[in-house]
N, C-alpha and C positions, 0 to 999 in steps of 0.2 A: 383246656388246662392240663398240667400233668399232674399225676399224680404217683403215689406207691403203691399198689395193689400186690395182695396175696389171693388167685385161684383157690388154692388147694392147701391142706394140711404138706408140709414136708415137701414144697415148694421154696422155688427162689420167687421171690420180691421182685415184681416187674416193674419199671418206669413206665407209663402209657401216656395217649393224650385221651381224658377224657372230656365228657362236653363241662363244660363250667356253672355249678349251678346257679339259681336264680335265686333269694326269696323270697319267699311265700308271706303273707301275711304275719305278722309276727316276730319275722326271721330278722337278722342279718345278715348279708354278704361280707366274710372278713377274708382282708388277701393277705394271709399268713407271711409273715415273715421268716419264724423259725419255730420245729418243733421238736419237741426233745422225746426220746425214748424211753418205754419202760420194759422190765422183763417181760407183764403182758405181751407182749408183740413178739416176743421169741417163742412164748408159749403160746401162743397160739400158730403160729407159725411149726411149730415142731406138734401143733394136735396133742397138746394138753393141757389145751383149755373149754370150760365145761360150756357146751350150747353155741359151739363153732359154730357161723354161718358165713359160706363164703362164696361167691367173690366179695372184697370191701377193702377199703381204702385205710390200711392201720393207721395207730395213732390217736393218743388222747390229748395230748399236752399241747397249746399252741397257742403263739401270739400273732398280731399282726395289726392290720388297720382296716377299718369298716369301707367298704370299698361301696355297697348299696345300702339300703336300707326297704325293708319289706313295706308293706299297705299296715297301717297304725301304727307304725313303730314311731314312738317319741321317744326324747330324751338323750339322744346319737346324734352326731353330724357326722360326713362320708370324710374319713381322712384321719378320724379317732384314730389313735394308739389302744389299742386292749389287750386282753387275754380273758382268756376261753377255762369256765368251770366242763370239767373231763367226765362229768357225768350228765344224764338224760334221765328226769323223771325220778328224782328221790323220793319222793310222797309226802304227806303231811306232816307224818310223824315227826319230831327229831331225834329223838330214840336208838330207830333205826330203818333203812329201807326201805322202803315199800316194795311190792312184787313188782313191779315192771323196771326198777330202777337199772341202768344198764350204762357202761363206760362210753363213752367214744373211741370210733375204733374197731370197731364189731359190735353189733351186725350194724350202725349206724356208721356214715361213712367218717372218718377219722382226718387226723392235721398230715398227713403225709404228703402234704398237697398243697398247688400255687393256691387254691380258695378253699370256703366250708362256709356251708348255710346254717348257722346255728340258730335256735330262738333266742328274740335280745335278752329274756331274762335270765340268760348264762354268761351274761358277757359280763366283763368290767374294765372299769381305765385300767391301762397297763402303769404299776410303779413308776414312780418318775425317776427313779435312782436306779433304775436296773433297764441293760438293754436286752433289746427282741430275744436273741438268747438265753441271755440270763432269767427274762420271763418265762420264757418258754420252759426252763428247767423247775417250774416251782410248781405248776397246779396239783398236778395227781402228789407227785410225794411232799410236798407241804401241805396239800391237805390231808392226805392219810395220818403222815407226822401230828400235823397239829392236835387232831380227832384222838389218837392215839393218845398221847401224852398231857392237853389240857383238858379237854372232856368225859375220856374216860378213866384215867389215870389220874388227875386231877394236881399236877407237879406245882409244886409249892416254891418259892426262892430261899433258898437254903435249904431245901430238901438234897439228898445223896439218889443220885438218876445213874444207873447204867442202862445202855446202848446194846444190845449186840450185834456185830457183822457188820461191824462202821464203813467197810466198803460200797455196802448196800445204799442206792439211792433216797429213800426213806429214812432209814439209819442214821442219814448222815445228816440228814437237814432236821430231822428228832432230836438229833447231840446239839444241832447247829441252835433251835429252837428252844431247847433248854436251858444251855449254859445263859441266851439271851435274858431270860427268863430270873437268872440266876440262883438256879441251881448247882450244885456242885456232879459234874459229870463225868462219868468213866466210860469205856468202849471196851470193845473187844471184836478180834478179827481172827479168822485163818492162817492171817499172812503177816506173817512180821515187819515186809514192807510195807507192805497197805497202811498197817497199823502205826508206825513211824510218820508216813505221810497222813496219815488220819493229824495224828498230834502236834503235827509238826505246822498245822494252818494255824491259821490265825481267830480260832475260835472259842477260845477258853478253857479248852479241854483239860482237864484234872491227870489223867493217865490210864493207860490200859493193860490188855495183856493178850498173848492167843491164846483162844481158847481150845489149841491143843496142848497145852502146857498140861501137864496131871496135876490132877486139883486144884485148877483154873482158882474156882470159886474162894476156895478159902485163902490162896494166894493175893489174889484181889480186895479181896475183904481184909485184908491183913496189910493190903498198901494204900488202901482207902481210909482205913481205920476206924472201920466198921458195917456193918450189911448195910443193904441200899434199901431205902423207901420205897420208891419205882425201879423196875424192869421193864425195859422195854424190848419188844424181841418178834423175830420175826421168824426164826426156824421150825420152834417145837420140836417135835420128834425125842429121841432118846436124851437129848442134850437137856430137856427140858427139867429133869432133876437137877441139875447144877441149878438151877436158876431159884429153886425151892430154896435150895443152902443158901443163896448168897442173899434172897431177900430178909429183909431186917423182921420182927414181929411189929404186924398191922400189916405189914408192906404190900402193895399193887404193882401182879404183873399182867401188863398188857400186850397180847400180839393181835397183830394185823397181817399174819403171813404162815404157812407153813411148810417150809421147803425140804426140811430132813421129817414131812409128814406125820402120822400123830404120834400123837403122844402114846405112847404102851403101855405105861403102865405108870398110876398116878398114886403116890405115897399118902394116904389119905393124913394120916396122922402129923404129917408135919404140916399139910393144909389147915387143919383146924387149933392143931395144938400151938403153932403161929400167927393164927388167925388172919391168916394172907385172903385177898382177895385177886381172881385170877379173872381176866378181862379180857374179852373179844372185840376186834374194833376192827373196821374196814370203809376204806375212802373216809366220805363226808357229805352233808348236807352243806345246799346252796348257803345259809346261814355262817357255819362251821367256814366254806372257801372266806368270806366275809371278813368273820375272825381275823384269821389267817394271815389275808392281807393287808389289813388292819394292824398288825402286830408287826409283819415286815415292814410295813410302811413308817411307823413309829420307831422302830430300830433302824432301819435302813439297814435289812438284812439283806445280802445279797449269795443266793443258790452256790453251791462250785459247780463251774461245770468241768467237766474231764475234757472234754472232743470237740470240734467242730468238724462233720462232714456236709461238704454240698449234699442236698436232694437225689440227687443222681447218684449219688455213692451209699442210698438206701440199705442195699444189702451188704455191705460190708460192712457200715454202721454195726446193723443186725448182728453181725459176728464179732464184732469187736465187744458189743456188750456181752452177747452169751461166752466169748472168751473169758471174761470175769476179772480185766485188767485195770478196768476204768476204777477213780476215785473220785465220786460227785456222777453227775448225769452226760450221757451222750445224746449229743443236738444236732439233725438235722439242718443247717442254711438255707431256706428257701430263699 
C-alpha cells in the first residue's frame, strides 16, 4: 500500500509503498478513504513535538470502510462506512488520561495511508449525512472541541461563548458546536479576512473582532453587550490577560492549546475577585468521541473543510496548513 511517512524531524514527507497490514485479533482492517490534517503533523514534522519516534506513518483523523475484519471481531461487516477515534489507550479514568494514552500518527502508524489496522473498539459508523471528507475532518478537533466546551466548560444554550483564533481547526468546530448548542457566540482572529469568512458561513455566529485591534477585549465586550461566560481558547501566552477582562464574573476559561506558550504572568486578584474558573482540556475519551457524534448526528452538523489534496500531494498539503491560509480543516483524498 502507500502510504505518507516522515524519517526524520525537518524532513520532507515521503510517498512510499509499504507492505499493507493485516489484523490481528481484535483489529480491523479500514481502507481509508480520506484523512484530514492537524497542526500535530507539522509539529512534529518541524521537531517540536514531545516524545518524537520516528520513522511512522502521520495522521490521526480518518475514515474509510472495513476492508477485513480480525479473529473475534463482532459486530462489523467488510464494506462498513466508519471513522476512526485518533487516539490509543485513554484509560479508565474519564477525568483525564491515562499514562500510555497516545494520538495516531506517532509513534503508532497514522491515516496517511490506502489502509490502518486499528482495534474495533475505536471504530464507528461513519455519519450518514457527511461524506468520507467531511468525516474525515471531524475526529481529533470535534473531539477536542467538544471536551473542551461541553465537559469541561460546561456551555449552557443562552450562555455568551467566545472562540479564539476562529481560523484554527478546533476553533472553528468549538464556534461551530456551540452556536449548535445555542449559545450565543463570538470569535476572534488575526486576520480580518479569515475573520469575515469565519462570519460569513452559515453557522450562527453572533460577531467578532481581531484580536490585534488595542483593547480587543473591552471592544468586544462592548459589541456583545456584555463579558462572556465561557472562553474558549487555544493560545495562552501573553494574550492570556485580555481573556481575564473579557470573561464575565463566575465565567470558565478553557484551553486545549498553547501556541504563543505560557502564560507569564497571571493576575491573581482578578482570578478570585471574579471568581473565574480556568480549565485545562485536551483531545478526549472514547465516551467524549460518542458524545460528540451523537450530537453531530442529531444536528446534522457537517465539519468546513478548506482543501482537498490527493494523497500524493502530502507534503504540500503539510505546507499549505503551516502556511496558515486555510478556513476549516485540510484533507487528504485517498
Amino acid at each position: 500500500m502507500l502510504a505518507l511517512q516522515l524519517d526524520a524531524p525537518h524532513q520532507t514527507a515521503v510517498l512510499r509503498e509499504i507492505t499493507t497490514p493485516q489484523p490481528a485479533p481484535g483489529e480491523v482492517l479500514i481502507k481509508l478513504r480520506a484523512a484530514a490534517l492537524n497542526h500535530r503533523d507539522v509539529w512534529i514534522q518541524k521537531g517540536q513535538y514531545a516524545g518524537i519516534k520516528l520513522p511512522c506513518t502521520l495522521g490521526a483523523d480518518g475514515s474509510g470502510e472495513i476492508a477485513a475484519l480480525g479473529a473475534n471481531v463482532s459486530g462489523w461487516q467488510v464494506g462498513q462506512e466508519v471513522i476512526i477515534y485518533p487516539g490509543v489507550a485513554w484509560g479508565t479514568a474519564e477525568h483525564a488520561q491515562g499514562p500510555e494514552f497516545r494520538v495516531l500518527g506517532m509513534p503508532d502508524p497514522g491515516t496517511f495511508a490506502e489502509y490502518i489496522s486499528v482495534a474495533a473498539e475505536y471504530v464507528r459508523p461513519r455519519p450518514a449525512h457527511l461524506s468520507p471528507e467531511q468525516a474525515a475532518a471531524l475526529p481529533l478537533a470535534g473531539l477536542t472541541a467538544y471536551r473542551a466546551a461541553f465537559e469541561r466548560a460546561r456551555v449552557q444554550p443562552g450562555e455568551r461563548v467566545l472562540v479564539t483564533g476562529v481560523g484554527g481547526g478546533v476553533a472553528l468546530v468549538a464556534a461551530q458546536l456551540c452556536a449548535a448548542h445555542g449559545a450565543e457566540v463570538w470569535v476572534t482572529s488575526g486576520e480580518d479576512d479569515k475573520l469575515a469568512r469565519a462570519l460569513a458561513l452559515p453557522l450562527g455566529l453572533r460577531g467578532g473582532i481581531s484580536y490585534r485591534t488595542p483593547n480587543w477585549a473591552r471592544t468586544l465586550t462592548q459589541q456583545a453587550g456584555g463579558n462572556f461566560d465561557v472562553v474558549i481558547d487555544s493560545a495562552a501566552g501573553e494574550a492570556f490577560g485580555a481573556l481575564l477582562d473579557a470573561a464575565a464574573p463566575g465565567g470558565r476559561i478553557v484551553f486545549y492549546g498553547a501556541t504563543l506558550g505560557n502564560i507569564p504572568q497571571l493576575p491573581a486578584a482578578k482570578v478570585f475577585w471574579k471568581q473565574l474558573s480556568i480549565l485545562g482540556s485536551s483531545m478526549g475519551s472514547p465516551r467524549d468521541f460518542d458524545a460528540m457524534l451523537a450530537f453531530v448526528n442529531e444536528r446534522h452538523l457537517v465539519p468546513i473543510v478548506d482543501k482537498v489534496f490527493p494523497l500524493a500531494e502530502g507534503e504540500a498539503a503539510l505546507r499549505y496548513l503551516e502556511a496558515g491560509q486555510q478556513l476549516g480543516k485540510v484533507v487528504l483524498g485517498i
